[in-house]
N, C-alpha and C positions, 0 to 999 in steps of 0.2 A: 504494500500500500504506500501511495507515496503521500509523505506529508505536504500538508498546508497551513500556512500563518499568516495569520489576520492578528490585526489588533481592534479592542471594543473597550468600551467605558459600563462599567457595573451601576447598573438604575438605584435609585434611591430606596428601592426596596431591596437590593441586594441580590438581584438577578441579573443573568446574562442570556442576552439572544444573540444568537448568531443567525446568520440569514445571508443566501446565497452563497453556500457552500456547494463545491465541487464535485460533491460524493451523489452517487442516483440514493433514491429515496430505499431506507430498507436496509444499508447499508452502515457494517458497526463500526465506528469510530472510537479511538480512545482522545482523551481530551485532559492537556494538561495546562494550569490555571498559573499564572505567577506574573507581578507587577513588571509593568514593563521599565525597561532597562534607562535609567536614568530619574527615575523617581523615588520608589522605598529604597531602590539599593543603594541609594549614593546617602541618602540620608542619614544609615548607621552603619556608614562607611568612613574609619577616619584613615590620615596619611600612612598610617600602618598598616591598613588593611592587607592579608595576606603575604607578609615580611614573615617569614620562619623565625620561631625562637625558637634559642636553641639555649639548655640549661646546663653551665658546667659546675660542676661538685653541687648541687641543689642542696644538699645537706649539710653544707660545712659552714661554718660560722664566715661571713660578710668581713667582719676585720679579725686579727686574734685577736686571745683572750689577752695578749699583753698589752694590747692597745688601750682596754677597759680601764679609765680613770678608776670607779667603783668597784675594781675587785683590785687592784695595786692600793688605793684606799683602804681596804678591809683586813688586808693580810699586816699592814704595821702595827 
């Protein structure tokens, strides 16, 4: 089956007609629904979008413990 794409605006009551479509009558279609490209997606879409992070040592302490004012503090 070959595809076809239309774009349509969803009515106030939250319905969608399509109308003069390609396919003879009787004919099953699969239909797949998603805003179109420049509107919700860019909205929470910030400059990072899609940048890979990547996490080294995830587990190990940010600075050492010798750095810690409050534990060179505690030990005199």
């Amino acid at each position: 089956m070959q595809a076809y794409h239309t774009t349509s605006k969803i009515s106030q009551a939250g319905a969608l007609v399509l109308t003069g479509l390609p396919f003879p009558p009787g004919d099953e279609v699969e239909v797949t629904v998603q805003p179109k490209q420049g509107t919700l997606g860019q909205i929470f879409r910030g400059p990072l979008a899609g940048v890979p992070v990547e996490y080294i040592s995830p587990t190990e302490p940010a600075v050492p413990p010798e750095d810690w004012e409050a534990l060179n503090n505690a030990s005199s």
